[in-house]
One Martini backbone bead per residue (centre of mass of N, CA, C, O) as a GRO file, in nm:
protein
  156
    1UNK     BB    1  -2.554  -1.464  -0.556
    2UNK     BB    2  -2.450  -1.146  -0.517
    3UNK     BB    3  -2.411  -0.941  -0.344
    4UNK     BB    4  -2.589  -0.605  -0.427
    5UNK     BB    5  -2.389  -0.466  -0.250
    6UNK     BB    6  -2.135  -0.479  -0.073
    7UNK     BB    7  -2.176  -0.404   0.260
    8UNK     BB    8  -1.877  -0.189   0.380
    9UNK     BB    9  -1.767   0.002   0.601
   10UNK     BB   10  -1.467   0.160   0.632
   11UNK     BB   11  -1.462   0.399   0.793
   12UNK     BB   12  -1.608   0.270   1.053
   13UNK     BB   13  -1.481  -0.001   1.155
   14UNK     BB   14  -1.231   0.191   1.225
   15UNK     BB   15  -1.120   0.396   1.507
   16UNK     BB   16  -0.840   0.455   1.438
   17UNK     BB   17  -0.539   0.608   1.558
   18UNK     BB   18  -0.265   0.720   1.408
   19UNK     BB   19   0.070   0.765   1.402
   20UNK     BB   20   0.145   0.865   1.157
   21UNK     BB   21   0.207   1.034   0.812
   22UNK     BB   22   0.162   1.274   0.580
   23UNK     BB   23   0.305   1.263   0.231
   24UNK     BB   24   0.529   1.409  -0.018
   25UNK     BB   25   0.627   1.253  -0.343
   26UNK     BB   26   0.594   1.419  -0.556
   27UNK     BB   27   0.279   1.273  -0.720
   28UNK     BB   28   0.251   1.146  -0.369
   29UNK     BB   29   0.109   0.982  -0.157
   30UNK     BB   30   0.186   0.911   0.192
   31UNK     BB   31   0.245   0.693   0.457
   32UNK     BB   32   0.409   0.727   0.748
   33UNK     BB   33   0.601   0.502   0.976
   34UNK     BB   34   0.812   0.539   1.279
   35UNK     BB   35   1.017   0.472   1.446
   36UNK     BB   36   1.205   0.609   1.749
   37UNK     BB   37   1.472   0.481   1.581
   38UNK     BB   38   1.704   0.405   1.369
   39UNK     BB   39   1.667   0.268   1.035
   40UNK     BB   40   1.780   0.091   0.726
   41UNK     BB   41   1.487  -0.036   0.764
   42UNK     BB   42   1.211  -0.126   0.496
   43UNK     BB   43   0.842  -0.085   0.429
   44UNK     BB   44   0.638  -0.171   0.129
   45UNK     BB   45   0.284  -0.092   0.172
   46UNK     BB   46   0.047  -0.253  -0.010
   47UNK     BB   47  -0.267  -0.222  -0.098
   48UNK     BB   48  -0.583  -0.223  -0.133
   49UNK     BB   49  -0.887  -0.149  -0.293
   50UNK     BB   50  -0.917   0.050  -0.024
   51UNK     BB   51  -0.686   0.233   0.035
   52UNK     BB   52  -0.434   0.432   0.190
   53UNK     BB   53  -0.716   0.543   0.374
   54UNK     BB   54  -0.743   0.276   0.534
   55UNK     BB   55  -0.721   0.213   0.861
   56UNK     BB   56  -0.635  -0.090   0.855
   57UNK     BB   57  -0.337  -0.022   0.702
   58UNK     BB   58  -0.258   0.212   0.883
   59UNK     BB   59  -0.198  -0.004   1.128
   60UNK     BB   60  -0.016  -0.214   0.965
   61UNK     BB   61   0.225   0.011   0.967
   62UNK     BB   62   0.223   0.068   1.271
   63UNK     BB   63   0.313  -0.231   1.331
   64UNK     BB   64   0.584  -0.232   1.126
   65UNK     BB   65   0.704  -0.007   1.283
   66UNK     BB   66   0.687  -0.119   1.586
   67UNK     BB   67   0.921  -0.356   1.458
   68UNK     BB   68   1.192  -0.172   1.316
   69UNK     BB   69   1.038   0.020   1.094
   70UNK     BB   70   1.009   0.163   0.790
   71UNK     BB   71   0.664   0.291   0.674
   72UNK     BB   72   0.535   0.273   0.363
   73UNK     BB   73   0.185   0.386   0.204
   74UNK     BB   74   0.079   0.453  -0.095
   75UNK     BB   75  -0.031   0.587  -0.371
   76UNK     BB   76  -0.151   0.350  -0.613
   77UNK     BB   77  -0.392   0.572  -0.710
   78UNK     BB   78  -0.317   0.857  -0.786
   79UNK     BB   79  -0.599   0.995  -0.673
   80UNK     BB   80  -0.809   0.787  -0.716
   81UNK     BB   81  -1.015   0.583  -0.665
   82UNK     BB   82  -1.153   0.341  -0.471
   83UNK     BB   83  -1.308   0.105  -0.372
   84UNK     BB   84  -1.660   0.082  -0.294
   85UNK     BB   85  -1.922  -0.049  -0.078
   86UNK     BB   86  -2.128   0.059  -0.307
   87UNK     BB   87  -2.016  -0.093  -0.532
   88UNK     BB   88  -2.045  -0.312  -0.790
   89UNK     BB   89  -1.930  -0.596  -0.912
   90UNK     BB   90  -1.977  -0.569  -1.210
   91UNK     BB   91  -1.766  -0.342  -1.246
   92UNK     BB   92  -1.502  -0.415  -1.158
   93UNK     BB   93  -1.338  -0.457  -1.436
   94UNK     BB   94  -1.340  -0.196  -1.511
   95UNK     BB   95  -1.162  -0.104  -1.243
   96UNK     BB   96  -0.951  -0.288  -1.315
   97UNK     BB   97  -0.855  -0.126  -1.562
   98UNK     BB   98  -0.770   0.134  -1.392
   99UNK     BB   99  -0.612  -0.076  -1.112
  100UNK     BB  100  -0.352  -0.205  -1.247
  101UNK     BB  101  -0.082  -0.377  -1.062
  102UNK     BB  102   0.137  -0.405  -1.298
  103UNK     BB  103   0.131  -0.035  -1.287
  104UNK     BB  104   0.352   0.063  -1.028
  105UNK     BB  105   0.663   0.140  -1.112
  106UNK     BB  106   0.688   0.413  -1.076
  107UNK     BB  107   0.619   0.453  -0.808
  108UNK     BB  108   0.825   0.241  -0.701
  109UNK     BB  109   1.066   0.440  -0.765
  110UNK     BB  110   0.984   0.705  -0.599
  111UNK     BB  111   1.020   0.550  -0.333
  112UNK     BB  112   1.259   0.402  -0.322
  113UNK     BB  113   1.419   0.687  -0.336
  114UNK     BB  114   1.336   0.822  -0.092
  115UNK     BB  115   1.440   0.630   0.093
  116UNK     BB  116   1.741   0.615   0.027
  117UNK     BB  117   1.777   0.945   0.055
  118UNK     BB  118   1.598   1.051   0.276
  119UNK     BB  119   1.629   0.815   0.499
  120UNK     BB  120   1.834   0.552   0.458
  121UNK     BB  121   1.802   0.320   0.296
  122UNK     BB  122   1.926  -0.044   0.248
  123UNK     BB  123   1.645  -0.227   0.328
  124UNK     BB  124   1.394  -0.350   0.105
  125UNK     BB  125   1.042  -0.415   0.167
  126UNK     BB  126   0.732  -0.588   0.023
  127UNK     BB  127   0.372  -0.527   0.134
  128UNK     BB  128   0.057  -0.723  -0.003
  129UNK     BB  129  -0.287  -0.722  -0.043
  130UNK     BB  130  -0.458  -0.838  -0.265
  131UNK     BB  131  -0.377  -0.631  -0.471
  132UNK     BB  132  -0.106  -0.585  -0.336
  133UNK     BB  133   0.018  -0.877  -0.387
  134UNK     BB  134  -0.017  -0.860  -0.701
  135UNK     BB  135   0.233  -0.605  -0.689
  136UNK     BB  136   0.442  -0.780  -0.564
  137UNK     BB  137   0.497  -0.993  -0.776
  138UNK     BB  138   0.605  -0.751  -1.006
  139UNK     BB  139   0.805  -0.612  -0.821
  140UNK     BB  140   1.029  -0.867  -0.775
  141UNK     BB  141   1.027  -0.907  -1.096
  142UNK     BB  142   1.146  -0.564  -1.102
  143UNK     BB  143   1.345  -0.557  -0.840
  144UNK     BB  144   1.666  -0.632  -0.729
  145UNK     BB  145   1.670  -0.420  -0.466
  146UNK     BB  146   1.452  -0.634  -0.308
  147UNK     BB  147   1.479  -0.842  -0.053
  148UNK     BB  148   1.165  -0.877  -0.013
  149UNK     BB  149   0.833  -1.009  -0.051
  150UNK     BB  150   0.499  -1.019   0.033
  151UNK     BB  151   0.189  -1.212  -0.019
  152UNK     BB  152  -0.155  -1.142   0.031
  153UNK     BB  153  -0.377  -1.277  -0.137
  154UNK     BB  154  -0.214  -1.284  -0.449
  155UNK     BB  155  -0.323  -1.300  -0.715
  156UNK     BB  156  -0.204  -1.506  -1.062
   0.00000   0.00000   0.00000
């Protein structure tokens, strides 16, 4: 028997006060933190299940910013909904279907246009947590122009 909510406040979890900005990127919003000095290496961080505007994603990003890389998480959801500590889990797979992880080349190729000519990235990793982690397996088999990727728990 699971919890039924699993009652996890995302909102209130973390009081962090974020270093980066957001961005419009053609039909994209994205999260972006830059070293302080130029640098032609990026990290593209997809998010897990509770969405680009997660506190706790965005910590991550001004993390890998910290140590000298160009680092941006997009909304690879489009502006729909993430999941919320309010759903219930019964619905998963219905959200999960219309949050398919392996559906995300589009976007992923509009940001890495934007890293290469608006930034100037020459070498380019993604780093993805749970949803983010599975759609990075899809990602490194489909971008042959990904230097890195690391999926952190993300089941295939």
């Amino acid at each position: 028997q699971m919890a039924d909510p699993f009652l996890y406040n995302t909102g209130e979890r973390s009081k962090y006060g974020c270093l980066g900005h957001e961005v419009q990127i053609e039909h994209i919003k994205a999260y972006v933190c830059r070293p302080s000095f130029f640098t032609d290496k990026a990290v593209i961080v997809v998010h897990d299940i509770f969405g680009w505007l997660f506190p706790d994603i965005r910590y991550i990003v001004d993390l890998i910013a910290g140590h000298g890389y160009m680092t941006i998480c997009p909304d690879f959801f489009k502006g729909t909904d993430p999941w919320k500590t309010t759903d219930h889990w019964a619905d998963f797979a219905d959200w999960m279907k219309h949050h398919d992880p392996m559906k995300v080349d589009k976007e992923a190729d509009v940001v890495l246009k934007y890293l290469q000519e608006q930034c100037g990235a020459k070498k380019i990793g993604v780093v993805g947590f749970s949803w983010g982690g599975m759609a990075v397996h899809h990602l490194m088999l489909s971008n042959p122009q990904l230097a890195a990727g690391v999926s952190l728990y993300g089941s295939v």
